[in-house]
C-alpha positions as a printed Julia matrix, in Angstrom:
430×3 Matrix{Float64}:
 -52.83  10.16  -24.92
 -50.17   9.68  -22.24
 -46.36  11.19  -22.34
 -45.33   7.11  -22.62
 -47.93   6.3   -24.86
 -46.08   9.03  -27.3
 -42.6    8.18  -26.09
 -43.71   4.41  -27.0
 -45.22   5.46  -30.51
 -41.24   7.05  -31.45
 -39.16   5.09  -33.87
 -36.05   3.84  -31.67
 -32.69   3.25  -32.7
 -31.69  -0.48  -33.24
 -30.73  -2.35  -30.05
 -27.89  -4.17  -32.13
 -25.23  -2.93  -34.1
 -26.02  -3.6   -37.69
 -24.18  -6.99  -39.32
 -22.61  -6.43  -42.59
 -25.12  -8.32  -44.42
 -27.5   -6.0   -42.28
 -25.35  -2.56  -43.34
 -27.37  -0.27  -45.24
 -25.8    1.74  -48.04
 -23.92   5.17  -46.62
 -25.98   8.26  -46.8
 -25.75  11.25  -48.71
 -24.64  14.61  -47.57
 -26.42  17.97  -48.45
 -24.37  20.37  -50.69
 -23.15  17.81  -52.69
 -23.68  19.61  -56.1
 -22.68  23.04  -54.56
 -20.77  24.8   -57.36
 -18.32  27.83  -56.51
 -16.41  30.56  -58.5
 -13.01  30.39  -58.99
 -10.74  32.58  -61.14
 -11.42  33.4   -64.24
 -15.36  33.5   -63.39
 -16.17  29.93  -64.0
 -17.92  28.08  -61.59
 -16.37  24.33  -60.62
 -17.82  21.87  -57.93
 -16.71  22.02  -54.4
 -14.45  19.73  -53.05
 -14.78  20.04  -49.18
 -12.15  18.58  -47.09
 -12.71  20.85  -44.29
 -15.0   18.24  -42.28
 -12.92  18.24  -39.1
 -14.33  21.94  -38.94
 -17.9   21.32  -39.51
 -19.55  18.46  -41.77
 -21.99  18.68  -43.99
 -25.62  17.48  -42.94
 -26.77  14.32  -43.65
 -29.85  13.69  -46.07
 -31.75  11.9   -43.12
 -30.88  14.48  -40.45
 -32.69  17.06  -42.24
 -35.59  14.56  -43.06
 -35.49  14.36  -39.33
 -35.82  17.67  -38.37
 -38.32  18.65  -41.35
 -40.5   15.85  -40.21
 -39.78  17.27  -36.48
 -41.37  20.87  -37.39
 -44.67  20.67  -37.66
 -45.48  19.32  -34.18
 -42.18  21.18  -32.62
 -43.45  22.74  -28.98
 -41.98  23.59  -26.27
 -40.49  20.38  -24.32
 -41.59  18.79  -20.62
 -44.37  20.06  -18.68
 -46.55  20.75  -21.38
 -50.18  18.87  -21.77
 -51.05  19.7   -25.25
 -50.19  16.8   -27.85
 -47.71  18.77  -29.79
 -45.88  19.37  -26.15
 -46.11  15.87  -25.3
 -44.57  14.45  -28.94
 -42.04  17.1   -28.7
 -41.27  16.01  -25.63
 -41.29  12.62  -26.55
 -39.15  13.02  -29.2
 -36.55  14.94  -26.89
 -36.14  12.25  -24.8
 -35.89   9.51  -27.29
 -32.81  11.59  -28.77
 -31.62  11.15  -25.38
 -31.96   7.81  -25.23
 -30.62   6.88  -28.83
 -26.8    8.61  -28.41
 -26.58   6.89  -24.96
 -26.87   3.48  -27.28
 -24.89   5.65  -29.74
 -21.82   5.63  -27.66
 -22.31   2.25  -25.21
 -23.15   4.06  -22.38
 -23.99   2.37  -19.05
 -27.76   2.51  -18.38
 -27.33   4.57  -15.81
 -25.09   7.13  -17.21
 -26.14  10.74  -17.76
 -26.96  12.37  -21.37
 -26.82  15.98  -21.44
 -27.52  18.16  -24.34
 -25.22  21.45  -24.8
 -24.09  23.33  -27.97
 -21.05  21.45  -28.36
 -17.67  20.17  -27.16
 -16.74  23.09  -25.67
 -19.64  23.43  -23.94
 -19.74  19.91  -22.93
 -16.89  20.35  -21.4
 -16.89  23.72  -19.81
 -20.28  22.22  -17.75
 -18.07  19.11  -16.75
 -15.49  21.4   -15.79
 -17.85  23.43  -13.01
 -19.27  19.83  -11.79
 -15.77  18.58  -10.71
 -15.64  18.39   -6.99
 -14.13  20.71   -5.07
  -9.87  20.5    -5.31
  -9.65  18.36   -8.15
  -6.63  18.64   -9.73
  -6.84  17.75  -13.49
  -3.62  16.48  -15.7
  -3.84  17.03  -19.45
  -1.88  16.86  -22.54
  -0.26  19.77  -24.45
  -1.85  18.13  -27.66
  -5.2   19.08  -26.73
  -8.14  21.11  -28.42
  -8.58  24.53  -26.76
 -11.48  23.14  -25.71
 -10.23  20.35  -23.28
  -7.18  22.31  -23.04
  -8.27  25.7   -21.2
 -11.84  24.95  -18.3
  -9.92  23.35  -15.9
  -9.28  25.6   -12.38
  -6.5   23.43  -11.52
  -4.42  21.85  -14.06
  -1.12  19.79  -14.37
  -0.08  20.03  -18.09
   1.89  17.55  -19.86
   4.08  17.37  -22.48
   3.59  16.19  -26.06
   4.59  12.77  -25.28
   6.77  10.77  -28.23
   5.29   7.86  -28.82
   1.74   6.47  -27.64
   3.45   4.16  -24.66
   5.65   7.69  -23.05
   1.74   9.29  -23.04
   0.64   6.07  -20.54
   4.02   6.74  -18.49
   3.23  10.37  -18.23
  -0.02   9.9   -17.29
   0.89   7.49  -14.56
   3.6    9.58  -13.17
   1.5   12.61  -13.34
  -1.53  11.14  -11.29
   0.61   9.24   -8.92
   1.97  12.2    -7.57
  -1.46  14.18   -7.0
  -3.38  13.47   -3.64
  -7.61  13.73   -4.26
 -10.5   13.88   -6.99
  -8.45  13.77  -10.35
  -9.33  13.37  -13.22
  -7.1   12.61  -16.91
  -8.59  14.6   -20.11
  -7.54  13.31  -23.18
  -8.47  13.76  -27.09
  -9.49  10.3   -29.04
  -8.36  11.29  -32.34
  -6.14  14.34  -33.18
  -7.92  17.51  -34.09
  -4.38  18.27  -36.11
  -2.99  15.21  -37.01
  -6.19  12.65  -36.93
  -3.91  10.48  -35.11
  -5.55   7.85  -32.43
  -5.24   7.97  -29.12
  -4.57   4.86  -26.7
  -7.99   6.01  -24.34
  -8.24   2.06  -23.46
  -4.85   2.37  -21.83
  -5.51   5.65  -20.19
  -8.52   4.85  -18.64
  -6.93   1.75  -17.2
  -4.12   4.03  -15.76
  -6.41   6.86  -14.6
  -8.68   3.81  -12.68
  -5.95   2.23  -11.31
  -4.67   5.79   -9.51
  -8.5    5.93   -8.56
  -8.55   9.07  -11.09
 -11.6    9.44  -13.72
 -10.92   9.78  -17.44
 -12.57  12.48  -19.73
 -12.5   11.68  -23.76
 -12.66  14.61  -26.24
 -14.67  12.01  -28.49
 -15.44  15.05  -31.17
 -13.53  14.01  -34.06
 -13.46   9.99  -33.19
 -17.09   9.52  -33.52
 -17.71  10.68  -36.79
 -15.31   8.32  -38.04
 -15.07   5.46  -35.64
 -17.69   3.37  -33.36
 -17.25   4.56  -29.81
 -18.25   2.02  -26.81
 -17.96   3.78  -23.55
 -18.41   1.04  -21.49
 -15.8   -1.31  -22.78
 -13.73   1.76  -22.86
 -14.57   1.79  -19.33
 -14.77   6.09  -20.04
 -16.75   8.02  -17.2
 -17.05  11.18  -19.16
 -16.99  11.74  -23.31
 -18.55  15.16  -25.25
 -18.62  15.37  -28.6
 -20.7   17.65  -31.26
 -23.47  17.2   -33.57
 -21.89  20.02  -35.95
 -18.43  17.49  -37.07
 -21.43  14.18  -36.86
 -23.53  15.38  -39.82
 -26.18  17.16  -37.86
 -25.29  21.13  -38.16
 -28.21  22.23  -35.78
 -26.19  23.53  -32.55
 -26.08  20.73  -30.41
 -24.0   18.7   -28.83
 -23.58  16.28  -25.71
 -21.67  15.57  -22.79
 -22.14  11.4   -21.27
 -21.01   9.77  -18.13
 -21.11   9.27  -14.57
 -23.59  11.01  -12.86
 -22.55  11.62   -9.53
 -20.44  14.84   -9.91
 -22.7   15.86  -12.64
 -25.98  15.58   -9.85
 -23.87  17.34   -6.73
 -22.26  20.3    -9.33
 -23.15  23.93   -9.51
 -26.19  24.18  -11.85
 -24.53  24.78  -15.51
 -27.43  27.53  -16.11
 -29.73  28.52  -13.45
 -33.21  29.0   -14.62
 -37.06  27.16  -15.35
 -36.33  23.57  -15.29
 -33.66  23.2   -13.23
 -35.9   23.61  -10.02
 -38.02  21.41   -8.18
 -39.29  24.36   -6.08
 -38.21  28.36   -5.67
 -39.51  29.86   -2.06
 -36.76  31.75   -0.07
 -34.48  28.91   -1.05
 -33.8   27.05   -4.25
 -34.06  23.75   -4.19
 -32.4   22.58   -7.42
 -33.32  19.28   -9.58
 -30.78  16.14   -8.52
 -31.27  14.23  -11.77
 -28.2   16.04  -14.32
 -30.37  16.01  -17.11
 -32.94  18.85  -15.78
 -30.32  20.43  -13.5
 -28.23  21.03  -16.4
 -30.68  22.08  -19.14
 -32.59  24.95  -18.0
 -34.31  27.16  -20.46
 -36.03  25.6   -23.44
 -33.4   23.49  -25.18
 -32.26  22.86  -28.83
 -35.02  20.27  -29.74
 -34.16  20.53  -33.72
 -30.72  20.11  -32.88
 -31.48  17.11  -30.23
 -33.23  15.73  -32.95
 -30.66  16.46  -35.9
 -27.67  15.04  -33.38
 -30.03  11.51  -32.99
 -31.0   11.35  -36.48
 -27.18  11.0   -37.1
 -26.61   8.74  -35.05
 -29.15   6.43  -36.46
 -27.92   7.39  -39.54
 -24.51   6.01  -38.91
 -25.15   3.25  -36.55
 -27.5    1.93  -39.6
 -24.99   2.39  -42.1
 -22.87   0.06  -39.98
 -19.0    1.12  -39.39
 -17.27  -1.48  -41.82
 -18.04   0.06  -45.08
 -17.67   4.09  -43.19
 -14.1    2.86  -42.15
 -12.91   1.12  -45.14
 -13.77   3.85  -47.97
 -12.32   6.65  -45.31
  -9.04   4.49  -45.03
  -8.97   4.33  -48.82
  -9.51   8.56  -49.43
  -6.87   8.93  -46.7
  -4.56   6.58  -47.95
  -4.92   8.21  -51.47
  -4.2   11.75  -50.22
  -1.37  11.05  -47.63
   0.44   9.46  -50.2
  -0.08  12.15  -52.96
   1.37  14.5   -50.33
   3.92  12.16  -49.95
   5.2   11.84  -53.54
   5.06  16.35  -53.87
   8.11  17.68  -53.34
   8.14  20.58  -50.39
   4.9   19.14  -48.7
   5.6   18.31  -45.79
   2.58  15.93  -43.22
   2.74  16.46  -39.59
   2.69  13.75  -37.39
   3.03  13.58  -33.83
   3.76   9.32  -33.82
   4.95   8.57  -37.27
   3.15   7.71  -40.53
   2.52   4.23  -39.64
   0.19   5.23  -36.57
  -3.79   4.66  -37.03
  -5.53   7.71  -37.67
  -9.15   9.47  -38.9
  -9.53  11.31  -42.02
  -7.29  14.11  -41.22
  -3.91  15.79  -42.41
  -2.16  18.77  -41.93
   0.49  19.82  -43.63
   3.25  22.67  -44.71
   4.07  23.94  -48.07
   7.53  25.12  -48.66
   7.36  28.98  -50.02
   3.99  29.82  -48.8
   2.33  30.78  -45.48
  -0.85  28.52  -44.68
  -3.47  31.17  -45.54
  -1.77  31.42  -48.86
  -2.04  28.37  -49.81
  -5.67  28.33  -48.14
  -6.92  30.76  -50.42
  -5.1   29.79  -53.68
  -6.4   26.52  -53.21
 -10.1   28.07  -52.8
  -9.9   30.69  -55.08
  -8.27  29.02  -57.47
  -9.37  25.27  -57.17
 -12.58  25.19  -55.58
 -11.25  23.57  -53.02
 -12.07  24.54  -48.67
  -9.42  23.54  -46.76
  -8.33  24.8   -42.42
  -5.71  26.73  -42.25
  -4.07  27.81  -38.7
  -3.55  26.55  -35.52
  -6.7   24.45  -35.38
  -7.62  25.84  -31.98
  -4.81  24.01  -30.96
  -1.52  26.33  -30.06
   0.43  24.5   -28.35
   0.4   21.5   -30.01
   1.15  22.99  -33.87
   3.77  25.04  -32.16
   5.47  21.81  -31.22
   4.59  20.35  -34.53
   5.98  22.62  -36.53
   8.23  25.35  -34.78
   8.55  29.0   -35.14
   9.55  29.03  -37.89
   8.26  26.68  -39.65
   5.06  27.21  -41.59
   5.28  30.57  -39.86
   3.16  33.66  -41.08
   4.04  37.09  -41.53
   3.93  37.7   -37.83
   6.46  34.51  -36.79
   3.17  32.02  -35.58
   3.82  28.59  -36.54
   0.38  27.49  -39.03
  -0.53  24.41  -41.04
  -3.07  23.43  -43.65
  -5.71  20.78  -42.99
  -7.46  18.82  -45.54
  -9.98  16.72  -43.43
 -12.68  14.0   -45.35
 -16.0   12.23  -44.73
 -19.08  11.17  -45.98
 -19.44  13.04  -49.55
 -15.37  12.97  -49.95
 -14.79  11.77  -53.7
 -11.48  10.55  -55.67
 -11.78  13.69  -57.57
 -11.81  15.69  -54.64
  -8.8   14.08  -53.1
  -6.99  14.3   -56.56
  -7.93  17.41  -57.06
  -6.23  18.67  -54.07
  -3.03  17.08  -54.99
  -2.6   18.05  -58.62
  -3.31  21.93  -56.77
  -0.51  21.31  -54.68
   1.56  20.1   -57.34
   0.81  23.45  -59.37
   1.65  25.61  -56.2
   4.65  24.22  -55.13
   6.07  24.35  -58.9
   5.51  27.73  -59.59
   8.24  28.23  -56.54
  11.27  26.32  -58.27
């Protein structure tokens, strides 16, 4: 049996985006009956709202991946049938979170661990003398790879982020290219990237989008986006299993420095190298994460079946819930970088007068049951500007929130839960 008689025989994701009559019911998460001890030696349920740092695994991700072991071989170049399905099933996960995000047919998909290392590859790929302008509100992540950097304020509202961005790009002569976050690692809050990319185009810049804590919560369409570059990471999408992906343009990704340099990413080794030209191969050298290929696909499936109506609409209810039982606690205070009324995902940070952050952290987990972030959310800059000094500040002066982040598996009792703690902490300091 042939590679594309294999490749053929794979299940494929939907060409269409799911109607609502279409939607199929939201899946479960693993670990939802996870019980914990807190004091006093009794053992409560868990209420996770630390998603934004890694979600829980979806039910049909690990179907995926159990399914996945029995045949799982090494991937391309091998003739034996377990090789070739491997293989097959590789490449299919290749081809399902290109439809996952809207990509252009012709864009590149390659797998890495995660964000971060999505990025750092697009960083060495960047032709040479690029100067790149990014925001002081970024992830470490997006924040730190670049050689040559112009770094911009935290801008005040989303329309001063567009000016900046124009002004900054104007003034730089060759390759550019604008980084930017679509939802808030600290504050959830959205991100104009339609705008952006418009301005980036128009200075004859490209655009990079952080898309690691959008796509878990929102649908993400590259192309009417019109992005050339996105990352984001299977480990916040439901599918812990150490993968990630980086999507776009393939140009600089085909002429850059080989990511890792090893089997695979050769067409030939004599006395010179001569190095693959497709990104895919040239990128990927070694034998990749299949499982976690796998995993990150079956997630996407997952959600892109579940349809995005009924995922938006109960994450804008939990959100809703909990931002306003912050709201109503006295001495909780919600950072925002745009105001209250500004769109976000299913994440808030916060202070609590008369505690530090890891205080309140671990009362609230040893206490509660209850795993929250607490910290600077890999994200200095940007809480320091939040919140100050002073503010929130630790024992050593460093400026740290809490972060309650939801998803899939999030409950009322959860979100209550988490205020009535609050309530109980912040009372026992009048």
């Amino acid at each position: 049996m042939s590679t594309l008689t294999i490749f053929n025989s794979v299940p494929t994701q939907a060409a269409h985006q799911p109607s609502p009559a279409e939607e199929r019911p939201i899946p479960a998460v693993l670990g939802a009956d996870l019980e914990v001890p807190v004091k006093g030696g009794r053992l409560v349920g868990y209420a996770n709202l630390d998603y934004a740092a890694s979600a829980p695994c979806l039910e049909p991700v690990s179907a995926a991946v159990a399914a996945a072991l029995p045949a799982y071989s090494s991937v391309h170049r091998g003739a034996g049938y377990a090789s070739q399905l491997t293989t097959a099933r590789y490449e299919q996960a290749r081809h399902t979170v290109r439809a996952f995000v809207g990509a252009r047919p012709d864009d590149a998909v390659i797998f890495t661990r995660n964000t971060t290392d999505a990025t750092n590859l697009l960083a060495g790929c960047l032709p040479e003398g690029t100067t790149t302008v990014v925001f002081d509100t970024e992830h470490h992540a997006s924040l730190l790879p670049w050689k040559n950097a112009v770094r911009l304020a935290p801008p005040a509202f989303p329309g001063e982020a567009v000016r900046a961005a124009d002004e900054a790009l104007a003034a730089i002569d060759g390759p550019k290219l604008l980084v930017v976050t679509a939802a808030s690692n600290v504050t959830g809050e959205l991100w104009p990237i339609a705008a952006l990319a418009h301005i980036a185009h128009r200075h004859g810049a490209r655009i990079f989008v952080d898309a690691a804590q959008y796509v878990p919560h929102r649908r993400l369409n590259l192309t009417a986006l019109d992005l050339d570059y996105v990352a984001f990471s299977g480990h916040k999408l439901y599918a812990p299993f150490g993968a990630g992906a980086l999507i776009g343009r393939r140009d600089w990704l085909a002429d850059g420095e080989p990511y890792l340099k090893g089997g695979g990413a050769v067409r030939s080794v004599a006395e010179t190298t001569e190095w693959h030209d497709d990104p895919e191969p040239r990128h990927e050298a070694g034998t990749p994460n299949v499982l976690g290929a796998i995993a990150l696909a079956a997630a996407c499936d997952a959600l892109s079946a579940t349809g995005w109506t009924a995922l938006v609409e109960e994450e804008e209810r939990l959100i809703g819930r909990l931002r306003s039982g912050l709201a109503a606690i006295e001495g909780v205070r919600e950072l925002a970088l745009w105001g209250d009324a500004h769109p976000r995902v299913g994440i808030v940070s916060f202070t609590v007068a008369g505690y530090t952050a890891r205080e309140v952290a671990e009362a609230l987990s040893g206490e509660y049951g209850i795993g929250v972030r607490d910290g600077k959310f890999c994200a200095h800059p940007f809480v320091r500007h939040l919140l100050g000094e002073s503010d929130g500040g630790c024992a050593d002066g460093t400026a740290s929130a809490v972060r309650a982040s939801i998803g899939i598996g999030t409950t009322d009792e959860h979100v209550d839960r988490l205020v009535e703690a609050l309530r109980d902490l912040t009372a026992r300091t009048r």
